[in-house]
C-alpha positions in Angstrom: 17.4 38.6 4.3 13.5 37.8 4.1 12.2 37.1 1.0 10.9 40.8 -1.2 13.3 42.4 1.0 16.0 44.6 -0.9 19.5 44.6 -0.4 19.5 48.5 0.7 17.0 47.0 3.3 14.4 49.5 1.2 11.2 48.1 0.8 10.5 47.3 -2.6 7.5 48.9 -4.5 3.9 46.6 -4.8 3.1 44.6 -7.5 0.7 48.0 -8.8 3.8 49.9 -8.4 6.0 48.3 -10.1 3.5 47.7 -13.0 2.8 51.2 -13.1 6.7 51.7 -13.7 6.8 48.9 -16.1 4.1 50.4 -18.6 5.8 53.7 -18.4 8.6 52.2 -19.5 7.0 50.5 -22.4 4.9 53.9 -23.4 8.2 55.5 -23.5 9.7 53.0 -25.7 7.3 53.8 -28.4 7.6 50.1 -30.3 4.7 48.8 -31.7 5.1 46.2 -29.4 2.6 47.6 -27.1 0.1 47.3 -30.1 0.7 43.8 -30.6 0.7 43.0 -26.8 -2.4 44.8 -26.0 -4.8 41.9 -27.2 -3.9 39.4 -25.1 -5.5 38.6 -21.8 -4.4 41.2 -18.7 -1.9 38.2 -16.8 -0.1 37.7 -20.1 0.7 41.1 -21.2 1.4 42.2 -18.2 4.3 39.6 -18.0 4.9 40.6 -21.7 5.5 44.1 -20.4 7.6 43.1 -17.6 9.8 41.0 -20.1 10.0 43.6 -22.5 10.9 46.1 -19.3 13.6 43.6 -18.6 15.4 42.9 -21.8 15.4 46.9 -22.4 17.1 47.7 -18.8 19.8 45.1 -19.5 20.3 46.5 -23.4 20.3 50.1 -22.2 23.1 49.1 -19.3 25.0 47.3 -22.1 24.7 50.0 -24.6 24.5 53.1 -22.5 26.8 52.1 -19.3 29.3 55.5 -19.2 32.1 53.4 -18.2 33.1 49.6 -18.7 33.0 48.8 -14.9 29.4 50.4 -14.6 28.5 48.2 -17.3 29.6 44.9 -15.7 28.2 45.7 -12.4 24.9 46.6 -13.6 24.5 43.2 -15.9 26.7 41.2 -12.9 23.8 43.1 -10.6 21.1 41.6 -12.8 22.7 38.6 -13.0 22.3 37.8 -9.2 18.8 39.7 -9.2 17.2 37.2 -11.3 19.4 34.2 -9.4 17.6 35.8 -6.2 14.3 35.8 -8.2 14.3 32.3 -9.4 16.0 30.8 -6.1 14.9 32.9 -3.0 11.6 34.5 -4.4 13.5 37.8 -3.5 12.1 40.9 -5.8 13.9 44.7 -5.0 12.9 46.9 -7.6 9.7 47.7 -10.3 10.9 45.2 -13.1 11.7 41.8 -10.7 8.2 42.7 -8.9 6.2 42.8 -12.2 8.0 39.5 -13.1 7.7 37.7 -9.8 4.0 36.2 -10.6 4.7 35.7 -14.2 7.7 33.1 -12.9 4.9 31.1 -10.8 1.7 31.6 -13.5 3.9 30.4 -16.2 6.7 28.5 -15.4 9.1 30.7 -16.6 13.0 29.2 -16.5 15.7 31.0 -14.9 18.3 30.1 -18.1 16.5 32.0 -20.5 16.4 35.1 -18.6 20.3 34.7 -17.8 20.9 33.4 -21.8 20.0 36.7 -22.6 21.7 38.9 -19.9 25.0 36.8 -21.3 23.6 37.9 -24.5 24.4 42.0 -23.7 27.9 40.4 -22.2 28.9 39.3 -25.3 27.5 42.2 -27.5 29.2 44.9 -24.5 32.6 43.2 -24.0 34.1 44.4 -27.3 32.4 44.8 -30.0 31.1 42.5 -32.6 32.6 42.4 -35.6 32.4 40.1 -38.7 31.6 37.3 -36.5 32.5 33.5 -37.4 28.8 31.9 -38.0 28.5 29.6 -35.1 29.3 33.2 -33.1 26.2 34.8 -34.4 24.3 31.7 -34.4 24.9 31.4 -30.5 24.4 35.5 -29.8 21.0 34.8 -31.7 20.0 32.5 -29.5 21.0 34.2 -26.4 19.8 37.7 -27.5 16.3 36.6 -29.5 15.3 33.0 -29.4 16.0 33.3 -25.1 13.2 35.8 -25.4 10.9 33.7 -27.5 11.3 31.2 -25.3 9.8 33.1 -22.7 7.1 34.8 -24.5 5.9 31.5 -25.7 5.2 30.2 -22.1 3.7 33.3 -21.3 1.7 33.2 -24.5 0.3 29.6 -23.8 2.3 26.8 -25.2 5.4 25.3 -23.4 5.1 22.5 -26.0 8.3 21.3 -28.1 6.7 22.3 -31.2 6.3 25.9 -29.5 10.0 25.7 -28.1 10.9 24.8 -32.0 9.1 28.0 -32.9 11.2 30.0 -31.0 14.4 28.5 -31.8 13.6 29.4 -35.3 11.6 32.5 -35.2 14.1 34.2 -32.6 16.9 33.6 -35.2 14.6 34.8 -38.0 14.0 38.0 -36.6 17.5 38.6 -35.2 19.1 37.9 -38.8 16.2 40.3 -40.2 17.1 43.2 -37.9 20.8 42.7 -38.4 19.8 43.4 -42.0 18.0 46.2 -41.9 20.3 48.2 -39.3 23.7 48.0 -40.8 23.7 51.4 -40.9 23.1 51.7 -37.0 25.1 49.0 -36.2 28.1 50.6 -38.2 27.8 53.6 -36.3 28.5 51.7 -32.8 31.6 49.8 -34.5 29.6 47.0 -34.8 29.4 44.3 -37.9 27.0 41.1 -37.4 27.3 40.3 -41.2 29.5 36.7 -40.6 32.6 36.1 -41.4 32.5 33.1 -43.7 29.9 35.4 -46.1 32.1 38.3 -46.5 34.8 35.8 -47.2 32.9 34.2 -49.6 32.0 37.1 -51.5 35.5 38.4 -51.9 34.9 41.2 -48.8 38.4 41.0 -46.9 38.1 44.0 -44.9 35.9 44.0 -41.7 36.1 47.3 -40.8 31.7 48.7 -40.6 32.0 51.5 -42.4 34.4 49.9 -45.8 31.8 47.0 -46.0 28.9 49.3 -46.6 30.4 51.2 -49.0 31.5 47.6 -50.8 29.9 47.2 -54.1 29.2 42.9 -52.9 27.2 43.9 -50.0 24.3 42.9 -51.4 25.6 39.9 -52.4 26.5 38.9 -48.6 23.1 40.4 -47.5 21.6 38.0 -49.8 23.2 34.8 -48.3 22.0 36.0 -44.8 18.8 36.6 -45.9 18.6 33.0 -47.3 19.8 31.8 -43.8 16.8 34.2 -42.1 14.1 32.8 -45.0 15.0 29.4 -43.8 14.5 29.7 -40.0 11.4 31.6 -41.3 10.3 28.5 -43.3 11.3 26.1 -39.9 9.7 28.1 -37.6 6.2 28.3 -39.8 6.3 24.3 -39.5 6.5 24.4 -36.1 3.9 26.7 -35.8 1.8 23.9 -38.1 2.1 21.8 -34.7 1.8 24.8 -32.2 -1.2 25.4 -30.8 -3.0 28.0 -32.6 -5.1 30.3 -30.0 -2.0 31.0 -28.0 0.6 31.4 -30.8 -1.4 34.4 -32.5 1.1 37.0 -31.1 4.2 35.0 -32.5 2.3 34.7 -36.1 1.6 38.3 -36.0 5.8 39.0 -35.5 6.3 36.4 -37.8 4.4 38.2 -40.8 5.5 41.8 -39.7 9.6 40.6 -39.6 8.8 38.3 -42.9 7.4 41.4 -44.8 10.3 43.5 -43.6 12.7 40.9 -44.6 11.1 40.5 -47.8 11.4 44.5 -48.7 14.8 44.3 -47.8 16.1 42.0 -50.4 13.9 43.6 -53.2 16.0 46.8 -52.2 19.1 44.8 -52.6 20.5 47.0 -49.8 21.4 49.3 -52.6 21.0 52.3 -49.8 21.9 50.8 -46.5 21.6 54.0 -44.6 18.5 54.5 -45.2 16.8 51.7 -42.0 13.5 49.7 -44.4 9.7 50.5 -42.6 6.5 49.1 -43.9 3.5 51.7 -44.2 1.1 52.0 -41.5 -2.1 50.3 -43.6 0.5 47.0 -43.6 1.6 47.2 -40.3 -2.2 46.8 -39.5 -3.2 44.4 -42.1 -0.6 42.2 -40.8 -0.8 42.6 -37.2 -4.7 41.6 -37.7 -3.8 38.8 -40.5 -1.5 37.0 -38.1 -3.9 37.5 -34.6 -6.7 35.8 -36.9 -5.7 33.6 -38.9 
């Protein structure tokens, strides 16, 4: 097989094409991401689109697959496609076009993109419940600071002080968003709050639904938070040693998740149900704050 040649022997779509599929996919979305992304030079975003394309096709097969076989053989499928990516230059469909010249431009690294398709593995497998903490700490990784890997070479900086930034940032914003969607989470049968913290605060059950209703929830919410605040406060001295021009986009995630993070533990997840937002004039403040400054 020739490289860019598909393995239905159908030609795969142009670079245009594929792009063209790729931002539809991202309008469709509807994340603020799109915002954020849009002031960065055409190259870059359109290899942040292409990576956000990417992490939502494998999510959506892990999360959406109607059956447990049609889950494995779409993430084993995706699995070899980026193998066949990184190691024959082989692209068969919209998302591994729009990715192919990101790989070259940027230097992208095949184990991040696989680190997060193992990610949806372990997330789709059975669910995650009242994981032990070196389980969640690995899933984070996998899941978020895999992506920030990424999006920092395509950003600018391939640095170690840049890598550092996504170690901790990734985590940050993973732990933040576990927070604010216990609700969501619950509903799927799913529990990311650790085990050791619901120990520690007298929880013994783990099923979703008991531990939300628990009146020390807040109290384990707390202790997680404190983890998030201090891969926040890591990642922000990284950033110190990041270069600055490049790293605007991960400042401006880093303000919007620390704000969200923040409102959370004023609320002391006294309604959990109810997912935390910040109002639009803060959304834009911050997004501008963290692009400037």
């Amino acid at each position: 097989m020739g490289a860019g040649q598909s393995v239905n022997n159908k030609a795969p779509p142009s670079f245009a094409q594929a792009m063209a599929e790729v931002r539809r996919r991202v309008r469709a979305a509807r994340s603020s991401f799109t915002a954020g992304m849009a002031t960065l030079p055409i190259p870059r975003r359109e290899a942040m689109y292409a990576l956000y394309a990417f992490c939502r096709e494998v999510d959506d097969i892990a999360d959406d697959s109607p059956t447990a076989a049609t889950r494995e053989e779409g993430l084993a499928q995706w699995q070899q496609r980026i193998k066949n990516l990184f190691g024959k230059d082989e692209a068969d469909e919209a998302i591994s076009v729009a990715l192919r010249p990101a790989i070259k431009r940027f230097n992208l690294i095949e184990d991040d993109f696989q680190a997060i398709i193992e990610g949806m593995i372990m997330d789709s497998r059975q669910s995650i419940i009242a994981p032990p903490l070196a389980y969640l700490d690995e899933y984070c990784d996998h899941v978020a600071s895999a992506v920030g890997r990424i999006s920092v070479r395509i950003f600018g900086d391939d640095s170690a002080a840049a890598m550092k930034v996504a170690h901790h940032l990734g985590r940050a914003l993973q732990l933040t968003n576990i927070l604010r969607d216990l609700a969501e989470d619950a509903q799927r049968n799913r529990l990311y709050l650790p085990q050791e913290l619901l120990t520690k605060n007298g929880i013994t059950s783990n099923d979703p639904a008991s531990v939300l209703s628990d009146p020390r929830l807040a109290a384990v919410c707390m202790d997680l938070a404190a983890i998030a605040r201090e891969h926040f406060q890591q990642a922000d001295l990284a950033l110190l040693e990041a270069r600055w021009y490049p790293m605007r986009p991960a400042r401006a995630m880093r303000d919007y998740y620390k704000a969200i993070l923040e409102r959370l533990i004023k609320s002391e997840w006294k309604t959990p149900h109810q997912r935390m937002t910040l109002p639009l004039w803060q959304k834009i403040w911050l997004a501008l704050r963290g692009l400037l400054r």
